[in-house]
Structures are given as C-alpha cells and as structure tokens.
N, C-alpha and C positions, 0 to 999 in steps of 0.2 A: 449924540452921535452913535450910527449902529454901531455895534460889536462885531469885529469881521475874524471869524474863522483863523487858525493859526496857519501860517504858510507852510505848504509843505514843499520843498524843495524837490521831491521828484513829479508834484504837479505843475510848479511853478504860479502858484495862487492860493488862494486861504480855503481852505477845506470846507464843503459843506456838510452842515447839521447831521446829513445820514452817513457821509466819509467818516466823520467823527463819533456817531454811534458806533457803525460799526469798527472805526479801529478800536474803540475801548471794548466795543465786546472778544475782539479776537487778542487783546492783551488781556483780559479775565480770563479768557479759554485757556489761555496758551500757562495763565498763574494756576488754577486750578490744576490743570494738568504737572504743572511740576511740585506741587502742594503733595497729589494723590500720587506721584513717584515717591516721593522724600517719606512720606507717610507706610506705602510700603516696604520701603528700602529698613525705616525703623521697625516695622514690625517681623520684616526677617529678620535682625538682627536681636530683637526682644525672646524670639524663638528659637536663635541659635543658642542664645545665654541660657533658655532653661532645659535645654538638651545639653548643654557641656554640665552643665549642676546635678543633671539626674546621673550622666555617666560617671560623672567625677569625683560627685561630692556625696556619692550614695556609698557607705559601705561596702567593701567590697568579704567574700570569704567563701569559703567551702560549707557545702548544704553539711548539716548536722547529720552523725549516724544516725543510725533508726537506732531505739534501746533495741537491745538484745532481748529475744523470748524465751521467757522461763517455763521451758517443755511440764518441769516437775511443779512449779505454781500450776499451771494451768489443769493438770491433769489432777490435782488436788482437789482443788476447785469442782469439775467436774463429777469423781471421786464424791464429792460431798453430796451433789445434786442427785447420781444416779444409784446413793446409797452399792455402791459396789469399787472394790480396786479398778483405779485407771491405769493403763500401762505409762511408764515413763523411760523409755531406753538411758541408760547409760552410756552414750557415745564418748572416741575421743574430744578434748575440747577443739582440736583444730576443724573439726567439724563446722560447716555452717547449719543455720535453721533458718529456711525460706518463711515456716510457716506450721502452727502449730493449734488447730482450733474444729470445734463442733462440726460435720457437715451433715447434709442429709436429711431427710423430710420422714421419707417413710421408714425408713432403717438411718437411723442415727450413727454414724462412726465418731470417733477420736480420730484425726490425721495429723499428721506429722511428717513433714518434708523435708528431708536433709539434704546437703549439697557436702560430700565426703572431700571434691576434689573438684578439680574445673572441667572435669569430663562426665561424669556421671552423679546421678541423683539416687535419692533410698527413698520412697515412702514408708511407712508405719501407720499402721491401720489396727484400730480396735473398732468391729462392728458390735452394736449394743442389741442382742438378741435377734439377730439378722435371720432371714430363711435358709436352708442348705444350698440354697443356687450363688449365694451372695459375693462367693471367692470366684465363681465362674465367670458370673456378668459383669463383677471389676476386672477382668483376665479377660474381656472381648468373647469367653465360652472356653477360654485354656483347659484342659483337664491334664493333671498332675502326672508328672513320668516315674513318680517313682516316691520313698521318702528315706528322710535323714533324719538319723538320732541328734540332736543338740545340746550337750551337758544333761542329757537325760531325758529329755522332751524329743519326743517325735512329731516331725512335720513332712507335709506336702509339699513335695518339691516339683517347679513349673521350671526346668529348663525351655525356654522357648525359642523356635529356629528362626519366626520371621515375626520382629517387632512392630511393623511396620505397623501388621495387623490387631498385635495387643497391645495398640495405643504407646508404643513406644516404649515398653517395657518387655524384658530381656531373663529376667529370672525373677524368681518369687521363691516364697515360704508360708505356707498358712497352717497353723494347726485352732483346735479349738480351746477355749478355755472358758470352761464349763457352758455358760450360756451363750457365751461370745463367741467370738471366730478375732484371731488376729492374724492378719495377713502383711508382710513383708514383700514390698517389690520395687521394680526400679530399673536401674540402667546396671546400676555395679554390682559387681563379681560377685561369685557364691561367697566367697571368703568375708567379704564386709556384710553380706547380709548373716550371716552365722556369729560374725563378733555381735549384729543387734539381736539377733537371737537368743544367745548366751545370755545378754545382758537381760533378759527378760525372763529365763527359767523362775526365777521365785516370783515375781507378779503372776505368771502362768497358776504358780501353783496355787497361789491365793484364790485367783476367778475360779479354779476349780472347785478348791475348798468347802468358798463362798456357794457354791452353786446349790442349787435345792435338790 
C-alpha cells in the first residue's frame, strides 16, 4: 500500500513529495540561521571576556622615571675622548636636566639643557674648537652689547630685545676658553645665567691652561 504524505491541516490533505521537500528545506534554513545567530551571539561574548581581561587583569601603574643624567659622568667620559677638560656646571639640585649629550657634525659641542623653573630654560654649550662666527650663528647673527666680569672671567654679554628672532632665546654669555668658546643662553635671567657662570670659572681656567 502507497505511503501517503503527512496531512497537513492547513491544506486539508497529505502533502506532496515537493510540499515536503521544501518544507524541510525552509526548517534547515530557518536552523541554520539560528545556529549562525547563537554562534555569533557566543563569539561577542568570547570577545567581550578578553577585552574585560586586558582591561582588568593587566597591571595597572605609573610609567617609571627616566634615571636622572649625570651631567659630570658624561662630561667625563667626554673629557676622556677629546683628551681636554669638559665643562660640567655646578647647578642647584632643584634644577632639572632635559638633556645632556654630544651634538654637531662639523663643529662638535657639549650641550646641556636645564629647566631652572617652569618658565624658563638655560642651555650650556661647550664648542670643541669651533670658528669665530660660532656664538653668532647659535644667536640667529646676535652680536654682544657689552660684557661682564664673572668671579674673574670676563664674558660676552647678548642682552636680546626680540627672542622671537634668536630662536627663543632672551639672554646669553659666551667667553672663550682657550681653544673652545662656551656660550651660556636661554630664556632666564641674567642672574641664573652668572650663578652657571661662576660655577664654571675653574673649568674655564683649565681649557685655557690646557691650551697650546
């Protein structure tokens, strides 16, 4: 006896062969599709867990100082290399130091960058046998108003009216020492550039010494 189709009550008679195909295709479509929901429903949730683990579960802290730079190592060091006295200022300690290292290609300096206060900055410059224009072209072409006696050392003094033009610097100092030239400049006051001056008289007098 044939096999007759299952009744389907809103036909009112037994379903034919392709009624039957396709209702089971549209009940696979209809599983598939809540399969690939469920599926991603789990993998945003798989992805929320490893985003709460990174935020949460990762250490947390304040980045590390930078070590402090040791102006007087470095200029040692230096010192050592270019067989001659490196300067090394004696600042207060509430001083900061940005930055304290070789620069320069064709005329070599020692630099040193202080940060005295939260308003203004001091460089320190030792040029290593530089040409006579060499305080000029770091001063934008400044030429000197005048000079000051410092604990016995006489310098070049760069009062300047408009910073804008020498690269943001505001006052200087430069004298020579023997084959070098050190030049002092910055944003602050005459007064803090003359405490690193002072602090410098006997280095001064050694480059001179030293000189041939």
């Amino acid at each position: 006896m044939p096999h007759e189709g299952r009744v389907v009550a809103e036909l009112g008679r037994p379903e034919t062969p392709e009624e039957t195909a396709s209702r089971k295709a549209e009940s696979s479509q209809r599983y598939r599709s809540s399969q690939t929901f469920r599926n991603l429903i789990a993998a945003l949730i798989v992805t929320l867990a490893v985003v709460a683990v990174v935020i949460f579960g990762v250490p947390r802290g304040q980045l590390a100082e930078p070590a402090p730079i040791d102006v007087a190592d470095i200029a040692q060091g230096l010192g050592e290399a270019y067989g001659r006295t490196v300067i090394a200022p004696d600042v207060p300690d509430s001083w900061r130091v940005n930055s304290a290292k070789r620069e320069g290609d064709q005329i070599s300096t020692f630099t040193i960058v202080y940060v005295p206060d939260d308003t203004s900055f001091l460089r320190v410059s030792q040029a290593f046998e530089p040409d006579p224009s060499w305080v000029s072209r770091t001063l934008s072409g400044e030429t000197p108003d005048g000079t000051v006696t410092i604990d016995g050392t006489s310098w070049d003094r760069y009062d300047i009216d408009d910073p804008g033009r020498a690269g943001n610097i505001s006052y200087a100092l430069a004298t020579d020492a023997g084959v070098d030239q050190v030049l002092i400049y910055g944003t602050s006051d005459a007064d803090t550039a003359a405490l690193v001056a002072a602090s410098l008289t006997d280095q001064i007098s050694a480059l001179r010494e030293e000189a041939p």
